[in-house]
N, C-alpha and C positions, 0 to 999 in steps of 0.2 A: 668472475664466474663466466664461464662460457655460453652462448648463444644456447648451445646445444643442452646443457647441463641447468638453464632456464626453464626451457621449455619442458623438461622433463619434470621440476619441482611446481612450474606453475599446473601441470596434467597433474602431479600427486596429490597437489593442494586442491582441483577442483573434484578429481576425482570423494577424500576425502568430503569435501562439503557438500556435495550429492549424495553419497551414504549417509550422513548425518542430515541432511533435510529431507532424508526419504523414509525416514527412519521416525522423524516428526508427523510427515503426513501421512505414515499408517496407522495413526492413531483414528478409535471413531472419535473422540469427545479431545474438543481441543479450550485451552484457556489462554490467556491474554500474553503472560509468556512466551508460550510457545507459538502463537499467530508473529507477536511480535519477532521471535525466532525463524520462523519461516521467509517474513519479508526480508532481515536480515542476510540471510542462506542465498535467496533470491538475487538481492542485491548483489553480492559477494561474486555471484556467478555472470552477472550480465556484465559487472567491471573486468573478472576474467575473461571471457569473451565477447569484450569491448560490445555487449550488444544493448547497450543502454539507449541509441538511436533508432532500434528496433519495436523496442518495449518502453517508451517515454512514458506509456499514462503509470505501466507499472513499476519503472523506475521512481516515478515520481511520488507515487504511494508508499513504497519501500521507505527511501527517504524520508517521507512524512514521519515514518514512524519512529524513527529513529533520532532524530533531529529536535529541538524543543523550541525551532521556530524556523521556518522556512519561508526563506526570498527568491527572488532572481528565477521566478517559475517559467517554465517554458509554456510559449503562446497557445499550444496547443488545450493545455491546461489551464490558463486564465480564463478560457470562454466555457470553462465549467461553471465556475466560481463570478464569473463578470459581477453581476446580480444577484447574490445571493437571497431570495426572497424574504421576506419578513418573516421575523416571527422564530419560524423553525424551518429545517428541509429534510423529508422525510429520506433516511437513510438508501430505500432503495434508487432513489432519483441519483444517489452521487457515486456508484459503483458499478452500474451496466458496463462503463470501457473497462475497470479495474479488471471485473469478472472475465471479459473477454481474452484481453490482455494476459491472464494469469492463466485461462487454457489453453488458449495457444501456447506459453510455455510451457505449462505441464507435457502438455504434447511433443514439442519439439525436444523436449529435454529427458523425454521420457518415465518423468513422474505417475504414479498413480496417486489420488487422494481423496478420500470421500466427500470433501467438502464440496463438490458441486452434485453431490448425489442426489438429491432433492431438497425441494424447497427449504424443511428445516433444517437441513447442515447449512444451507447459502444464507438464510436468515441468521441463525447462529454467529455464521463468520462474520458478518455483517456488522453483528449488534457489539460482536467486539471489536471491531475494525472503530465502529464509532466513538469504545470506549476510550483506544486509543489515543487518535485523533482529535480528542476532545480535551479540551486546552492547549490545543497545539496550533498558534497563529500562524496562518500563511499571511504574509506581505506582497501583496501587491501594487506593483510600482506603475504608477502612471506620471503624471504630471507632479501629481500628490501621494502619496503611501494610500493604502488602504488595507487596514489589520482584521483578517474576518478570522473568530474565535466561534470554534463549534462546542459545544455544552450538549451532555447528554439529557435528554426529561426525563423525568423522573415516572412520569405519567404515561410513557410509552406503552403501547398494547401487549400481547403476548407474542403477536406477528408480527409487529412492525419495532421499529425505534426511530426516535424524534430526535433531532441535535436543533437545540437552541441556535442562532445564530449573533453575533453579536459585531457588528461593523465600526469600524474608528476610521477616521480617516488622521493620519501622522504626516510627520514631516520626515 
């Protein structure tokens, strides 16, 4: 296939999956599905347009979601995670870069989406962002492995949500 006749299929393919994720985000009410669908679509497009060095926290999140255990995290992102406090960490403490991260590309890529429209769409996305992520071990590698496992509580507010944490350290 020609240089030329690439470029043209890889424009069709992202054109496509911009209609189909904009198509997701005019939704008001979104479910685990379709968030997980979103970061997917996201994903799909930053590899298209190589801009995964642009959007690392929300590369990194994308991935998360996708993936049923993730290593080899970029440094930027391990000093989220360094410490993850006892006990539990309250969901809106681990998303401020995501949220960021994810309007600047709405922006740039010219999406619209309700989910940063007010506090309850951004809690909402939130609490399924956690539900997601919630058994899904990151590895991080130092000297020693370190396996931190987020768990949703069950006990969470109507505002907030809790993720359990739970630390191993591995070989």
């Amino acid at each position: 296939m020609s240089t030329k006749r690439l470029r043209i299929k890889i424009t069709a393919v992202k054109r496509d999956i911009k209609r189909k994720l904009q198509s997701i985000l005019n939704k008001t009410t979104l479910e685990e599905p379709e968030v997980v669908y979103i970061l997917s679509c996201i994903r799909k497009i930053l590899e298209v347009d190589d801009g995964k060095k642009d959007f690392k926290i929300l590369n990194f999140y994308c991935n998360w979601a996708l993936h049923p255990e993730i290593e080899d995290i970029n440094a930027t992102i391990i000093e989220r995670f360094k410490e993850p406090g006892h006990g539990a960490v309250a969901i809106v403490h681990l998303f401020p870069d995501l949220d960021e991260e994810m309007r600047r590309f709405m922006q740039m890529y010219n999406f619209s989406t309700s989910i940063f429209q007010n506090d309850e769409t951004i809690i909402q996305f939130h609490r399924i962002l956690g539900q997601i992520y919630s058994d899904t071990p990151l590895i991080l590698r130092k000297v020693t492995k370190k396996k931190i496992t987020f768990r949703v509580e069950e006990n969470s507010g109507r505002n907030s949500a809790m993720l359990s944490t739970i630390v191993e350290e591995t070989t």
